[in-house]
N, CA, C and O atoms as a Maestro MAE file, in Angstrom:
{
 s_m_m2io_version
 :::
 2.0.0
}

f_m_ct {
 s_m_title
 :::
 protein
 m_atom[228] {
  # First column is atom index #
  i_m_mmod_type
  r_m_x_coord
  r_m_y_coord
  r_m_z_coord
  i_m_residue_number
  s_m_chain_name
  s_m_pdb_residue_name
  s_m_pdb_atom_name
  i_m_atomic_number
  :::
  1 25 0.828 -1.197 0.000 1 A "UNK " " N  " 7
  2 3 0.000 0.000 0.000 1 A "UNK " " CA " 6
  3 2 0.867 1.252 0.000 1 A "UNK " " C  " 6
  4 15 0.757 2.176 0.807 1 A "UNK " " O  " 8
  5 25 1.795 1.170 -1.061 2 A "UNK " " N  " 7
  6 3 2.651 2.424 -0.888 2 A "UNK " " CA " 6
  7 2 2.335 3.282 -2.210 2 A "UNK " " C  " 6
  8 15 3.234 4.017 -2.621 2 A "UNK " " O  " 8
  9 25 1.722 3.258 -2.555 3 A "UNK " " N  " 7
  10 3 1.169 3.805 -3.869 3 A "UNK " " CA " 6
  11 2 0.665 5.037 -3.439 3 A "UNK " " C  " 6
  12 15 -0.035 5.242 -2.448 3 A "UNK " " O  " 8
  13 25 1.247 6.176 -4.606 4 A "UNK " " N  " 7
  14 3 0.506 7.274 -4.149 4 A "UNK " " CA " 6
  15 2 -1.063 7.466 -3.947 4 A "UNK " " C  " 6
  16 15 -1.619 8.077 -3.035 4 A "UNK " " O  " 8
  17 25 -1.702 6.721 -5.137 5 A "UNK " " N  " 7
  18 3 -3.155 6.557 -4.947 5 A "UNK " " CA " 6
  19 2 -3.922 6.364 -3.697 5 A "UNK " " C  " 6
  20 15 -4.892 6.990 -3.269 5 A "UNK " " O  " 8
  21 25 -3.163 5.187 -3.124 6 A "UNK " " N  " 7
  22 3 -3.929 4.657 -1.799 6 A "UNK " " CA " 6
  23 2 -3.592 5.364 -0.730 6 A "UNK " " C  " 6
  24 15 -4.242 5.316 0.314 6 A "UNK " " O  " 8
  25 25 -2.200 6.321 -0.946 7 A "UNK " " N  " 7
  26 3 -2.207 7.349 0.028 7 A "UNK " " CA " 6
  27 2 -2.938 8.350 0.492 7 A "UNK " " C  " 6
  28 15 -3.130 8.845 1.602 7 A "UNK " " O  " 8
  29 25 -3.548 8.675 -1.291 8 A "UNK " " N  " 7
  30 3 -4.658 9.700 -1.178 8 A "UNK " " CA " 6
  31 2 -5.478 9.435 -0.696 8 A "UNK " " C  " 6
  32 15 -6.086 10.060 0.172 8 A "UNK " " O  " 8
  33 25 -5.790 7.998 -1.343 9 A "UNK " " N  " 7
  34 3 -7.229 7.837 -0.956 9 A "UNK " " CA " 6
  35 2 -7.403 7.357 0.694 9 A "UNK " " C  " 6
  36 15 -8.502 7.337 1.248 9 A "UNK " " O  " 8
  37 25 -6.378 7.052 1.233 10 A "UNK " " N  " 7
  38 3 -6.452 6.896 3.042 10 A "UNK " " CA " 6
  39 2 -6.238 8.643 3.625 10 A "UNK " " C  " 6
  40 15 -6.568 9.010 4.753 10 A "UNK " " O  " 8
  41 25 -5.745 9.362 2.780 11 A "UNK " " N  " 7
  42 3 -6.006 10.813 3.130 11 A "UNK " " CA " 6
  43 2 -7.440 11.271 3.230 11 A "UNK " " C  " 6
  44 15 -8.062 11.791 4.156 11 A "UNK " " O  " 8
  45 25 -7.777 10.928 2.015 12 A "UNK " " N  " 7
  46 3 -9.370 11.139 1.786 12 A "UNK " " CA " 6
  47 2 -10.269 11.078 2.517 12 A "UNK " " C  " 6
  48 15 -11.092 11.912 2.896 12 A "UNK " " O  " 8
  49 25 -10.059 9.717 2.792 13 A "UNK " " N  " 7
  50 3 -11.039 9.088 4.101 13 A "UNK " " CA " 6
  51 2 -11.109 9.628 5.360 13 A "UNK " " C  " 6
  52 15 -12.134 9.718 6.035 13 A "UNK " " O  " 8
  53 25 -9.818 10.049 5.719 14 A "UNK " " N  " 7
  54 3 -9.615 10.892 7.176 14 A "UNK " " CA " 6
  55 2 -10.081 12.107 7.410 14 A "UNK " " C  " 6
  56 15 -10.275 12.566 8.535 14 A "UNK " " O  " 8
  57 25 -10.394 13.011 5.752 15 A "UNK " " N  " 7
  58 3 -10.227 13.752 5.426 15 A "UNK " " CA " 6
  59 2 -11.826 14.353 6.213 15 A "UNK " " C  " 6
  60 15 -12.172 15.149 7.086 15 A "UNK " " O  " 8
  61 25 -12.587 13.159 5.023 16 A "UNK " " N  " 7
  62 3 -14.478 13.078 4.782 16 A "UNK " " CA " 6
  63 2 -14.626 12.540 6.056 16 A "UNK " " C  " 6
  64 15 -15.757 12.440 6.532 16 A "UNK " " O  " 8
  65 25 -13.698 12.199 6.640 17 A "UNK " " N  " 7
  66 3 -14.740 11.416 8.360 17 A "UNK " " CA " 6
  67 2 -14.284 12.473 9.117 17 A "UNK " " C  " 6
  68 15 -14.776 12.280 10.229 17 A "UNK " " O  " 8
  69 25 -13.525 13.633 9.155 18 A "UNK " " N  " 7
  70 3 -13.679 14.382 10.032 18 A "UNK " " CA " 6
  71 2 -14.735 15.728 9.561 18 A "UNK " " C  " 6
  72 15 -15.359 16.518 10.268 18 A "UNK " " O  " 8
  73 25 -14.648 15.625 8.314 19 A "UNK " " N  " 7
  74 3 -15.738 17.015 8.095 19 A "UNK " " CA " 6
  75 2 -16.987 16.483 8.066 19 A "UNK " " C  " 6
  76 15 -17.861 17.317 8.301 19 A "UNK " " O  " 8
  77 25 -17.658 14.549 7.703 20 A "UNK " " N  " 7
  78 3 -18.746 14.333 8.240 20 A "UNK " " CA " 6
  79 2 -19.151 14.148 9.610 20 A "UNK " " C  " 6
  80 15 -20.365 13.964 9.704 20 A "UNK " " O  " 8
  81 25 -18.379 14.134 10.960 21 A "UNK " " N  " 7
  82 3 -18.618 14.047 11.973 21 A "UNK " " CA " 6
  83 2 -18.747 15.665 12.198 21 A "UNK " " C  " 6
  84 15 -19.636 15.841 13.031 21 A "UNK " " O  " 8
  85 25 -18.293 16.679 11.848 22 A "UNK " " N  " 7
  86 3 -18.168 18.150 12.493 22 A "UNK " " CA " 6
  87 2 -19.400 18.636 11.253 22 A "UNK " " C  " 6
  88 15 -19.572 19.810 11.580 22 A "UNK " " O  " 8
  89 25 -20.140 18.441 10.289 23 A "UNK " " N  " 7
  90 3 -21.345 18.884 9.502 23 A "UNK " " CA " 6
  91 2 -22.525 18.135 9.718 23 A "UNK " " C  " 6
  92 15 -23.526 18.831 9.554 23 A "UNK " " O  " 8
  93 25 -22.678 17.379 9.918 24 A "UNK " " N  " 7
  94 3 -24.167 16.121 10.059 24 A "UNK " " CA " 6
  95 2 -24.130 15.886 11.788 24 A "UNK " " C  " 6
  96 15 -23.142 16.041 12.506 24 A "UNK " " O  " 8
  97 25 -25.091 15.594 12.083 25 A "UNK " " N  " 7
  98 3 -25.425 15.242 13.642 25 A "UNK " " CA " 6
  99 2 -26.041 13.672 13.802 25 A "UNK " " C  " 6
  100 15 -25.840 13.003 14.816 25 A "UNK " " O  " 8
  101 25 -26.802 13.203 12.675 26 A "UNK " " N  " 7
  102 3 -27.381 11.704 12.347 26 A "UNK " " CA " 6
  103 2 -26.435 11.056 11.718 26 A "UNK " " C  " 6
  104 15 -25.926 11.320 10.628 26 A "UNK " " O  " 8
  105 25 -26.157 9.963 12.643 27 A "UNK " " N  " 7
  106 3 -25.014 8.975 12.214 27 A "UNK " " CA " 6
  107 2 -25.005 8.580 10.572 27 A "UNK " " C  " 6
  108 15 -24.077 8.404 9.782 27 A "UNK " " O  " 8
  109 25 -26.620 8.518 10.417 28 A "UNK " " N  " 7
  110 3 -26.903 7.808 9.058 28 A "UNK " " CA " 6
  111 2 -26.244 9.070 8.104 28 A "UNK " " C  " 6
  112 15 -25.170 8.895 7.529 28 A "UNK " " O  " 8
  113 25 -26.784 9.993 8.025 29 A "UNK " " N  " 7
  114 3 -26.489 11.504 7.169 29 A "UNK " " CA " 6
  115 2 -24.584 11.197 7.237 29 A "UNK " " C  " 6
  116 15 -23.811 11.044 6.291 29 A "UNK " " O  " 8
  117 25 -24.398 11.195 8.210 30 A "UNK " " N  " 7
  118 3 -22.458 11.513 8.340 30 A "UNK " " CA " 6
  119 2 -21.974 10.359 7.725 30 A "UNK " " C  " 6
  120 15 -20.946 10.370 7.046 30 A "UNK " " O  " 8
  121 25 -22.676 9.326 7.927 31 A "UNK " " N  " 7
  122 3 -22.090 7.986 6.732 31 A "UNK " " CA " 6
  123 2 -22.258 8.519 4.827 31 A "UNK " " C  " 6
  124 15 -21.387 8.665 3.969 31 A "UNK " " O  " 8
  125 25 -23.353 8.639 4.785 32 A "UNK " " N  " 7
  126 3 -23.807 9.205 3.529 32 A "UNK " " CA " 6
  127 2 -22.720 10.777 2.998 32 A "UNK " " C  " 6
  128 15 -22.336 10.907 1.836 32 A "UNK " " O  " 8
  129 25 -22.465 11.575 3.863 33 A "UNK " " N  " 7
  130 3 -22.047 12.743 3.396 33 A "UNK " " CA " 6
  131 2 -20.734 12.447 3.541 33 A "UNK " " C  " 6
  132 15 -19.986 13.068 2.785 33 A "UNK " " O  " 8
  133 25 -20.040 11.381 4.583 34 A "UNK " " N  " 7
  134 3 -18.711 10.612 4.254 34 A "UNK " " CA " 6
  135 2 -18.296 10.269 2.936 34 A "UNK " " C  " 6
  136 15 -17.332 10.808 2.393 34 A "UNK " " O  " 8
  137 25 -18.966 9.426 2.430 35 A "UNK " " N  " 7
  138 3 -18.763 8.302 1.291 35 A "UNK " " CA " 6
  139 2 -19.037 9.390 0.144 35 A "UNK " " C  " 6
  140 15 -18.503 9.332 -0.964 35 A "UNK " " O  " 8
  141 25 -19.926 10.380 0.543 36 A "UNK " " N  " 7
  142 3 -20.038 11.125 -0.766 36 A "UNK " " CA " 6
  143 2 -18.954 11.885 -0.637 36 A "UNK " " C  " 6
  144 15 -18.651 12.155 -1.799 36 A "UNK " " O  " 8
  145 25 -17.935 12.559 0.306 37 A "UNK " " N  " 7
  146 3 -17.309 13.500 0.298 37 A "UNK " " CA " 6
  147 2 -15.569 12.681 0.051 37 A "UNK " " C  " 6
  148 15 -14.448 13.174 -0.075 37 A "UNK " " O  " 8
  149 25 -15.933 11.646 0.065 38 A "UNK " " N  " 7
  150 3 -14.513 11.093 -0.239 38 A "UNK " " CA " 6
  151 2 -14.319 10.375 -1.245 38 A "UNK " " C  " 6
  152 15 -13.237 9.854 -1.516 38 A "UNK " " O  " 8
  153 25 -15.591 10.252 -2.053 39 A "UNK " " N  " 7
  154 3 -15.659 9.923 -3.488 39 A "UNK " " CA " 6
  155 2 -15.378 11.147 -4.501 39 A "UNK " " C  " 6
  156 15 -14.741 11.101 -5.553 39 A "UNK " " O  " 8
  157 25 -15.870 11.998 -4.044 40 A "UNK " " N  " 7
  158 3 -15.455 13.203 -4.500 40 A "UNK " " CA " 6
  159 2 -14.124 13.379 -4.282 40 A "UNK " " C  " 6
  160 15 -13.471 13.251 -5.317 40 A "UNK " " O  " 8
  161 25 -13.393 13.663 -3.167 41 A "UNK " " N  " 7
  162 3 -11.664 13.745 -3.223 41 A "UNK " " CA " 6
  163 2 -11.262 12.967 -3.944 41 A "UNK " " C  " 6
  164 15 -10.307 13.280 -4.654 41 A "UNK " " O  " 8
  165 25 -11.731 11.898 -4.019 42 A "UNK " " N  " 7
  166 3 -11.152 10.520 -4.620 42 A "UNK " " CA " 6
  167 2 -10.942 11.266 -6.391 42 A "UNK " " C  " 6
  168 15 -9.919 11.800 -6.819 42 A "UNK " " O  " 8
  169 25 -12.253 11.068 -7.134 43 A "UNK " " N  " 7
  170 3 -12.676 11.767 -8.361 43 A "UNK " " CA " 6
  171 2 -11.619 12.996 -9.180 43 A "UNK " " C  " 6
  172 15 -10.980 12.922 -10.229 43 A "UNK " " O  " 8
  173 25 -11.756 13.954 -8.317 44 A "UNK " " N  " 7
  174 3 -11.569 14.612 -8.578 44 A "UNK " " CA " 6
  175 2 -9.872 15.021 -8.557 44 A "UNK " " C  " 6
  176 15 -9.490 15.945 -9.274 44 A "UNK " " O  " 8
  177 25 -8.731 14.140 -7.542 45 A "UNK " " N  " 7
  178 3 -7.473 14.205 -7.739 45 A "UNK " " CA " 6
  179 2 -7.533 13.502 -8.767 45 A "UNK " " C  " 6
  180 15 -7.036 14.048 -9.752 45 A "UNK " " O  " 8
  181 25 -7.985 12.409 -8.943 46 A "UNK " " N  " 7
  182 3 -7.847 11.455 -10.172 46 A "UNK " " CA " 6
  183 2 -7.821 12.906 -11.626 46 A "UNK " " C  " 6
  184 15 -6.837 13.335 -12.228 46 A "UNK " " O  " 8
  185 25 -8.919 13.209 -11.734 47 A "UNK " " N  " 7
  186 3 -9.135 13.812 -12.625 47 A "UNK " " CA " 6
  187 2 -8.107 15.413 -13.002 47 A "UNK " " C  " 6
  188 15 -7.875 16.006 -14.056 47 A "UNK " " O  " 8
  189 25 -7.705 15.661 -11.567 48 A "UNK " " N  " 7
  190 3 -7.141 16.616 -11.694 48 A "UNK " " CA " 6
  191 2 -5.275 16.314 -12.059 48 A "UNK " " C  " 6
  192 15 -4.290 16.976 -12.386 48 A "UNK " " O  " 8
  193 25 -5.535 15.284 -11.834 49 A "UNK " " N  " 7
  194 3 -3.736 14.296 -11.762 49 A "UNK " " CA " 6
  195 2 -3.958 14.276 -13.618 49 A "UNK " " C  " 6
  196 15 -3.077 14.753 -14.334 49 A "UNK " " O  " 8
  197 25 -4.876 13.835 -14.044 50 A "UNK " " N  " 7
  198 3 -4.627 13.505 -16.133 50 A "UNK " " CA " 6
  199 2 -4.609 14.680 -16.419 50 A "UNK " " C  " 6
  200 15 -4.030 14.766 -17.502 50 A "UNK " " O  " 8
  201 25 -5.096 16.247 -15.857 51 A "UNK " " N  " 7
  202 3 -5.105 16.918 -16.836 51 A "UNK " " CA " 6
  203 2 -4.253 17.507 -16.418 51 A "UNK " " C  " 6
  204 15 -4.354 18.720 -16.600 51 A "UNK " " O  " 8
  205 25 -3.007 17.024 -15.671 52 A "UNK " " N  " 7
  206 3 -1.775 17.776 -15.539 52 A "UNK " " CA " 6
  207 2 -0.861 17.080 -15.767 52 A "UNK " " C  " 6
  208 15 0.243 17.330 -15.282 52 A "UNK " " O  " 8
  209 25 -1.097 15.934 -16.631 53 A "UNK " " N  " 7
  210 3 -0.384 14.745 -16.740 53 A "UNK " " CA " 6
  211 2 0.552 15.462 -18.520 53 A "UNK " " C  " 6
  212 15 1.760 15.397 -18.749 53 A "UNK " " O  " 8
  213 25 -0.187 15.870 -19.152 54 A "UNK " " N  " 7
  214 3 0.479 16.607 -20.214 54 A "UNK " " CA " 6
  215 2 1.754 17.787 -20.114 54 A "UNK " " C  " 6
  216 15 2.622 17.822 -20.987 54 A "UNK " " O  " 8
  217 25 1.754 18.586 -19.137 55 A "UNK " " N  " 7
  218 3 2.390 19.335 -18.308 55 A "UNK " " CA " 6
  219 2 3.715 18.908 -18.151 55 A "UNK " " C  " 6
  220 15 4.062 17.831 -17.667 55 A "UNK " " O  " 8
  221 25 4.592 19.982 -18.669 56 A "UNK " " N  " 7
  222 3 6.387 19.819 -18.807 56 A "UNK " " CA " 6
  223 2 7.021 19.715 -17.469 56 A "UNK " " C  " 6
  224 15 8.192 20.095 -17.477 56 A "UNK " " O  " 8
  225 25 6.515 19.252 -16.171 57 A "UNK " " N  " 7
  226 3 7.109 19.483 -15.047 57 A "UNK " " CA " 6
  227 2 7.872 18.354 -14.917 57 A "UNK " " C  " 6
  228 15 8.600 18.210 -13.934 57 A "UNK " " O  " 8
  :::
 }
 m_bond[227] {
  # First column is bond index #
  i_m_from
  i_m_to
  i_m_order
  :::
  1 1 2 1
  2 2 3 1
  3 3 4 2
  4 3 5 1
  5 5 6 1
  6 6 7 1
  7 7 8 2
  8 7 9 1
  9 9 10 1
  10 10 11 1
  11 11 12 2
  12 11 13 1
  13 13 14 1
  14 14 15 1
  15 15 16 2
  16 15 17 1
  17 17 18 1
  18 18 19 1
  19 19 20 2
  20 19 21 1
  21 21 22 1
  22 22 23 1
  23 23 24 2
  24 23 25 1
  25 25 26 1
  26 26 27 1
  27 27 28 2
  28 27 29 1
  29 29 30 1
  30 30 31 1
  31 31 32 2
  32 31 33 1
  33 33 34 1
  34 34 35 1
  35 35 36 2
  36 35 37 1
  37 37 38 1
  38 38 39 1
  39 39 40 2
  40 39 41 1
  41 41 42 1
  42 42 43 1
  43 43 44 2
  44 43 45 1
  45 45 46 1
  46 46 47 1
  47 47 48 2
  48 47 49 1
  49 49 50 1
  50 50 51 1
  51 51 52 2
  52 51 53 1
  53 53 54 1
  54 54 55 1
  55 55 56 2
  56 55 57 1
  57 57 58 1
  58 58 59 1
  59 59 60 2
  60 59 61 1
  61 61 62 1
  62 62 63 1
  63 63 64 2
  64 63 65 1
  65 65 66 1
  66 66 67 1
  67 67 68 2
  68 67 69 1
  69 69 70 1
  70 70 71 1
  71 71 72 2
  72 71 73 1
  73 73 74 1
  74 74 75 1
  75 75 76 2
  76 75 77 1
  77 77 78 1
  78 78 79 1
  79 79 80 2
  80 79 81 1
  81 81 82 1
  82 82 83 1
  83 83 84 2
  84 83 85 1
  85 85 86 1
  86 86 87 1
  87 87 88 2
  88 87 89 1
  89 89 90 1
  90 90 91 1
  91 91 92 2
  92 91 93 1
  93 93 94 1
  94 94 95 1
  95 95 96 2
  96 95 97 1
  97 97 98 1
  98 98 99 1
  99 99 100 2
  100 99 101 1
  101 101 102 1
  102 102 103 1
  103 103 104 2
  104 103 105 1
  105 105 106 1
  106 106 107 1
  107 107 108 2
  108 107 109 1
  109 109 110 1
  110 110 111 1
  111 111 112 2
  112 111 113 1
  113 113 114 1
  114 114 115 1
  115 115 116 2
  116 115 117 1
  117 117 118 1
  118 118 119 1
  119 119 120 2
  120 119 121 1
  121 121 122 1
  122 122 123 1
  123 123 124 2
  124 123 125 1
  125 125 126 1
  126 126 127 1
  127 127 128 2
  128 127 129 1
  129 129 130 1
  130 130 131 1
  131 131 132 2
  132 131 133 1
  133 133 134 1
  134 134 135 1
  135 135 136 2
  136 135 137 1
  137 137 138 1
  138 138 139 1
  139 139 140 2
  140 139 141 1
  141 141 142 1
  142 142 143 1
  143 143 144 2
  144 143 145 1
  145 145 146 1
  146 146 147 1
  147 147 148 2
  148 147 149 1
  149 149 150 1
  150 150 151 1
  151 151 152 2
  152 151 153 1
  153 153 154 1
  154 154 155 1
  155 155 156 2
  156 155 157 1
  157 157 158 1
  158 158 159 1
  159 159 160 2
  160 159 161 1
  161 161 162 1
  162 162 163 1
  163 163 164 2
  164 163 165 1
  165 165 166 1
  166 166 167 1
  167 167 168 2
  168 167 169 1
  169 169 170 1
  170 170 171 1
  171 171 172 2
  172 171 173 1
  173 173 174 1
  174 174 175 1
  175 175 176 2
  176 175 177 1
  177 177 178 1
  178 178 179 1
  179 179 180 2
  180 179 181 1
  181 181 182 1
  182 182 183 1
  183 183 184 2
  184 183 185 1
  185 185 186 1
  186 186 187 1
  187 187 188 2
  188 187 189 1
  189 189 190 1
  190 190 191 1
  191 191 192 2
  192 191 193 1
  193 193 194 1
  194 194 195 1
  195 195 196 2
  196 195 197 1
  197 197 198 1
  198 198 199 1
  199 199 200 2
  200 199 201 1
  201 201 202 1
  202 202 203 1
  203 203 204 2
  204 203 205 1
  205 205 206 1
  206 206 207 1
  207 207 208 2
  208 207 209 1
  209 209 210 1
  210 210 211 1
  211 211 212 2
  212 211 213 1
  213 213 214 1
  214 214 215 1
  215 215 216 2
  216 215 217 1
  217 217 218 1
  218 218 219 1
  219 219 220 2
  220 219 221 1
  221 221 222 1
  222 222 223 1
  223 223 224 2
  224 223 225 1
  225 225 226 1
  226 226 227 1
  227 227 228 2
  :::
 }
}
């Protein structure tokens, strides 16, 4: 598990379980706004990683 990916994505997770425990008050809602909020981090480095993948750095 040394892959940058799974780094992110264990970033991610830490990321969405602390901003769904400090935004939602119903366990059920903070699961739901979890999984949605770290699918989104997830998504969106992905997406933001190809379109900088062309990029002379």
């Amino acid at each position: 598990m040394t892959s940058h990916f799974w780094i992110m994505a264990l970033f991610g997770g830490f990321v969405s379980l602390v901003f769904a425990l400090l935004a939602r008050d119903d366990p059920r809602e903070q699961l739901r706004f979890g999984a949605l909020l770290w699918a989104a981090f997830t998504a969106s480095a992905v997406v933001i990683g190809w379109l900088m993948y062309p990029l002379p750095f």
